[in-house]
N, C-alpha and C positions, 0 to 999 in steps of 0.2 A: 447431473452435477452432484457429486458427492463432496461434501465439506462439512471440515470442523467448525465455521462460523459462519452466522451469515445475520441479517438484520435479523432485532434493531441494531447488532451489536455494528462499532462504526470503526471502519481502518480499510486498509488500500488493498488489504484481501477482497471484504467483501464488496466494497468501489469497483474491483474487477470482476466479478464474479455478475453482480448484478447487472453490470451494463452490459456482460457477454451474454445474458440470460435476456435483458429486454431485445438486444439487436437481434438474436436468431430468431424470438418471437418474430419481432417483426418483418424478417423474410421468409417468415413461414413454417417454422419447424418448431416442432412440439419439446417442450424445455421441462422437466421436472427436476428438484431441488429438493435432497436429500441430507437434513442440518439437522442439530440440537435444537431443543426445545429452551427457551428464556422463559423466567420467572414471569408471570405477568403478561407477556405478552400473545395479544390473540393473533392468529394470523389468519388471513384474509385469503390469499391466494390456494385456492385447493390444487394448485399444484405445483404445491413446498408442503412438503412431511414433514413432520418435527416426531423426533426421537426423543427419548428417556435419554436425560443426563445428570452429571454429577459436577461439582466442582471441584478443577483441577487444583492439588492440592498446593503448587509450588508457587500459583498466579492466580489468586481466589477471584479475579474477575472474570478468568477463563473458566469454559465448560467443556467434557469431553462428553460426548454420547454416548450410550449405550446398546450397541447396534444388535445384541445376540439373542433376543430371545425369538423362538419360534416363526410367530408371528410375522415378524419383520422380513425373515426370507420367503416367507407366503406372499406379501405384503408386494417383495422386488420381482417376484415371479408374473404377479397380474401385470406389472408396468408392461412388459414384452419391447425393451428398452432396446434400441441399436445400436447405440453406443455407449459407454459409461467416460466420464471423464470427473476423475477426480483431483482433488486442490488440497490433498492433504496425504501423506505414508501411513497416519495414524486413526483410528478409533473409525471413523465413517471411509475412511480411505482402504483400510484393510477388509471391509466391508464390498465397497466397489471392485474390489481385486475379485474376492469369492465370487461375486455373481458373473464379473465379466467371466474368470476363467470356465463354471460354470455350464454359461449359457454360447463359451466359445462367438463373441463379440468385445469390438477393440476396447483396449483400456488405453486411455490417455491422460497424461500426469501433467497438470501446469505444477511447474516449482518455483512456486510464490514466496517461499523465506528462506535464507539460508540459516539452517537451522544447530548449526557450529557454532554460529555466532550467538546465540539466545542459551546456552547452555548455564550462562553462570544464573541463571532461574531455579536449577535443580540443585539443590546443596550436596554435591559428591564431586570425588575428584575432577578439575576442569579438562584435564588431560584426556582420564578417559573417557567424559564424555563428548569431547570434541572429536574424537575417533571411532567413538559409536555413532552420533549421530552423522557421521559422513558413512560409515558402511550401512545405516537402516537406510539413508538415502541411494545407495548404489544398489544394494539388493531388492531396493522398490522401483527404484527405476527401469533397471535389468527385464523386469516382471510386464513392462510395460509395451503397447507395441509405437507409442511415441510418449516423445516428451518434450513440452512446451519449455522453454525458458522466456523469461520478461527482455533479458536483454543479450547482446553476443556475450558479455562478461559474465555473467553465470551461466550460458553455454561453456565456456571453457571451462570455468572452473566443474562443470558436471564433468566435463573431460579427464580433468585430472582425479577425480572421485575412480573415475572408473569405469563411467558409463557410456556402456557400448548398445543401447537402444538410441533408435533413433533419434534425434532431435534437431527443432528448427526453434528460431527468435519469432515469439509474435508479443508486441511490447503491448500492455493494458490502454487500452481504448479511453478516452474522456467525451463527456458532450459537451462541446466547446460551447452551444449558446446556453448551457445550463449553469453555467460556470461565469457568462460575459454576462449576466442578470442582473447582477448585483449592486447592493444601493451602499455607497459607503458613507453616504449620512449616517445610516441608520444604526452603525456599529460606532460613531463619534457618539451620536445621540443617548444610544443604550448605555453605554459608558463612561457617557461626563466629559469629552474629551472638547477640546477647542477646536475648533474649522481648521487652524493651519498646523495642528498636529502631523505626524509622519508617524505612519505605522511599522515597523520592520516586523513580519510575520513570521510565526512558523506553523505548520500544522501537523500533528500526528501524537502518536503514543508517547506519554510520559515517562520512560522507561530507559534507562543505563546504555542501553545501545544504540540511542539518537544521540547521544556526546551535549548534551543539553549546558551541561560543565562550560564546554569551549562557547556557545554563545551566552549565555551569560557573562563570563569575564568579556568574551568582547564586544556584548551589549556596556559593559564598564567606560569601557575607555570611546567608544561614540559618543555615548551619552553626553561625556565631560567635553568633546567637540560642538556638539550638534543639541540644544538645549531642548529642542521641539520633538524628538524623539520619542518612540514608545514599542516598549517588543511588547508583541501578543503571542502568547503561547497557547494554540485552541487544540484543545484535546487532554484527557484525564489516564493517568496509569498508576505505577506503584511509587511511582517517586515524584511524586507531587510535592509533597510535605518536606521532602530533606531538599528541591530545587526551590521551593518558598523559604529554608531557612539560610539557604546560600545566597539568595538575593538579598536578604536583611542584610547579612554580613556583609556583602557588597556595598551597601549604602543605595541599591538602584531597587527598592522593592516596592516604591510610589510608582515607578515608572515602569514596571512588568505586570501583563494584566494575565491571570490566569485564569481562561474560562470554564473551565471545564467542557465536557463533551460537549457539542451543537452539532443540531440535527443537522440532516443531510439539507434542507431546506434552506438553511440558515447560511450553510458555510460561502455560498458565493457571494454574499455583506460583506464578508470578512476579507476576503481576497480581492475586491474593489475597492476595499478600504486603504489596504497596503502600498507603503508605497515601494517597498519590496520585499521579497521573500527571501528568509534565511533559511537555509539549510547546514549541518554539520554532520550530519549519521552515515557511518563508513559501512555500515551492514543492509544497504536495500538491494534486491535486488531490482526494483527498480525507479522507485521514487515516485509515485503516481504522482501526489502530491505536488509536485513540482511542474506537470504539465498540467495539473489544475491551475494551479500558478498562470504558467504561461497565456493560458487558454481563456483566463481574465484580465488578461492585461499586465501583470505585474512581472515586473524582469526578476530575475533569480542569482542570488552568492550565493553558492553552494562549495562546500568541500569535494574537492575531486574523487572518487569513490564507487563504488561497484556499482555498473546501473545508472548512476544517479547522472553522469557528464554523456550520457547518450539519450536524452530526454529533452536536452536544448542544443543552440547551435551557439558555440563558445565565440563572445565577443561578437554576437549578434543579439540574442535575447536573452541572454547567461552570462555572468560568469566565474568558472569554475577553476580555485586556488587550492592552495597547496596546503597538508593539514598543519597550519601554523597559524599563530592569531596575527599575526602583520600583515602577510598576504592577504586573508578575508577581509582588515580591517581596507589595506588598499583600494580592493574594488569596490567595498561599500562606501568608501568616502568619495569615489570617482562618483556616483551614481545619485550621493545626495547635495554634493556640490552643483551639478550639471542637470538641471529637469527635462532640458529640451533633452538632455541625452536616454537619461530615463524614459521618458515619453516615447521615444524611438523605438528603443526595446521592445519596451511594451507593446508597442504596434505590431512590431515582427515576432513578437511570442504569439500573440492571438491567431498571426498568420500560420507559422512555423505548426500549431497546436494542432492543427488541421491536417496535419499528415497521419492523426494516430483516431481515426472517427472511427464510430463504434459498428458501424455497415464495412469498411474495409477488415477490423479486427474478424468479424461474424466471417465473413467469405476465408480468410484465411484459416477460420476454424475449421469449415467446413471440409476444405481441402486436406485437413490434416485427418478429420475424421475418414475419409475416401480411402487416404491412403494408409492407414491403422487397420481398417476394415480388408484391404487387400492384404497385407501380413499374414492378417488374421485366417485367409481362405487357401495363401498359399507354403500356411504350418502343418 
């Protein structure tokens, strides 16, 4: 597994990344983890490499690696690797490319971001880099002898990129009892909050391209219904501070709790506590997030959107509106009105979560690995 991130750092890359690394462990196949080195941190497992990195210069919480010197292709040569599968086009991924081409052994590409959409990061025209980075994705793709999409919705759209290498759907894995754990005393407690509080959650990067904007104004106009309310926003990015100065100006900044990052241990408090999950980011490809959600109980408003409305079953444990604040506001006042209905949900998201376990994700990998490796003998 080659990738640009991976722990401590926390987001639904490496959420997917690690729980495809524990499941194939656990059926038995030898997993090595090819990531950037984090300031500070020591790592424990000897088998995850850490590389020499830098900081990326447009998103200083990001790190890219430095995969080129000598050594390092010494380094990938002892592995005597079967497969490569890499979760990035860039800096460790153009790395995985060399060796697999190489050593003549598959390469296989999960396309975990759509990376069109994260362009306004680099300060140059948005045009042409919406158009680069769709041909660095089709020229890497191409390279490849499969490719992973999260959901059928970014299979198409790889479609329309251009990309004529293989590919199949296999949607990111959750551990549903890892997720159903959770104490949501302990998130009222840590926080000061009252017992008959109501949580409306969200969880993920604080960053321009979750639409963080649309739930806030329609954390607004709940709030002014529904007195007992409270959005948590768990998770830390670049736009912390100017989503902190939009809530003053709102009048709702008592009542938005912003936690910054919480450990991976932590987060299934957080999603017991809720008593539903918001969503608004038109750019996932596939919304982990939200079947962690599910997977604890918590039913899901979400904005209809790439990825995101193939994760629940719409007006069973989800549901997924239209990008307008009446619409969201609609389902989420059906939801806090009605508990028995809420509670329902909730019961058939937990059931429902169970379709995406991290033993079926692992076999479907493995078949993709089988048949990458037959491309690769009949080139």
């Amino acid at each position: 597994m080659f990738t640009d991130c991976y722990t401590p750092i926390i987001n639904g890359v490496v959420s997917s990344i690690r729980t495809s690394v524990d499941a194939l462990r656990e059926a038995g196949h030898e997993v090595t983890v090819l990531a950037p080195e984090e300031p500070g941190y020591r790592e424990r497992d000897k088998a995850i490499l850490r590389f020499k990195a830098i900081i990326f210069p447009f998103q200083k919480e990001e790190r890219v690696a430095l995969p080129f010197p000598v050594r390092n292709f010494q380094l990938l040569s002892s592995l005597n690797l079967d497969v490569v599968h890499v979760h990035t086009p860039f800096s460790l991924g153009l790395l995985g490319l060399w060796h697999a081409r190489k050593r003549r052994i598959p390469l296989v590409f999960t396309y975990h971001t759509m990376f069109a959409d994260y362009v306004h990061y680099i300060p140059l025209p948005q045009d042409f880099m919406r158009k680069l980075a769709i041909e660095i994705s089709r020229g890497f793709c191409n390279q490849c002898q499969a490719i992973i999409a999260p959901s059928t919705e970014v299979q198409r759209i790889l479609g329309t990129y251009g990309v004529t290498a293989p590919t199949c759907v296999i949607s990111s894995a959750v551990n549903g009892n890892h997720f159903g754990e959770g104490s949501g005393e302990f998130v009222l407690s840590r926080h000061g909050l009252p017992k008959g509080a109501r949580i409306l959650l969200f969880v993920g990067r604080l960053g321009k391209e979750k639409g963080l904007d649309f739930l806030l104004q329609a954390f607004r106009s709940i709030y002014r219904e529904f007195p007992d309310v409270y959005l948590f926003l768990v998770g830390d990015g670049p736009e912390r501070r100017p989503y902190e100065d939009l809530c003053s100006k709102l009048g709702i900044r008592e009542r938005v709790v912003f936690t910054g990052y919480v450990g991976r241990e932590e987060i299934p408090h957080y999603y017991a506590a809720s008593y539903l999950f918001w969503f608004s980011s038109l750019t996932e490809t596939q919304g982990l997030v939200l079947l962690e959600a599910l997977a604890a109980g918590s039913p899901v408003v979400a904005v209809r959107a790439t990825g995101v409305s193939e994760m629940g079953v719409e007006d069973e444990d989800s549901f997924f509106t239209d990008n307008e604040e009446e619409s969201f506001l609609s389902a989420t006042r059906v939801l806090l009105q009605d508990r028995d209905l809420r509670n329902r949900m909730g019961e058939r998201g937990r059931a429902n979560a169970k379709r995406f376990s991290p033993a079926s994700a692992a076999s479907q990998l493995i078949r993709v690995y089988h048949s990458a490796a037959q491309v690769v003998r009949s080139q």
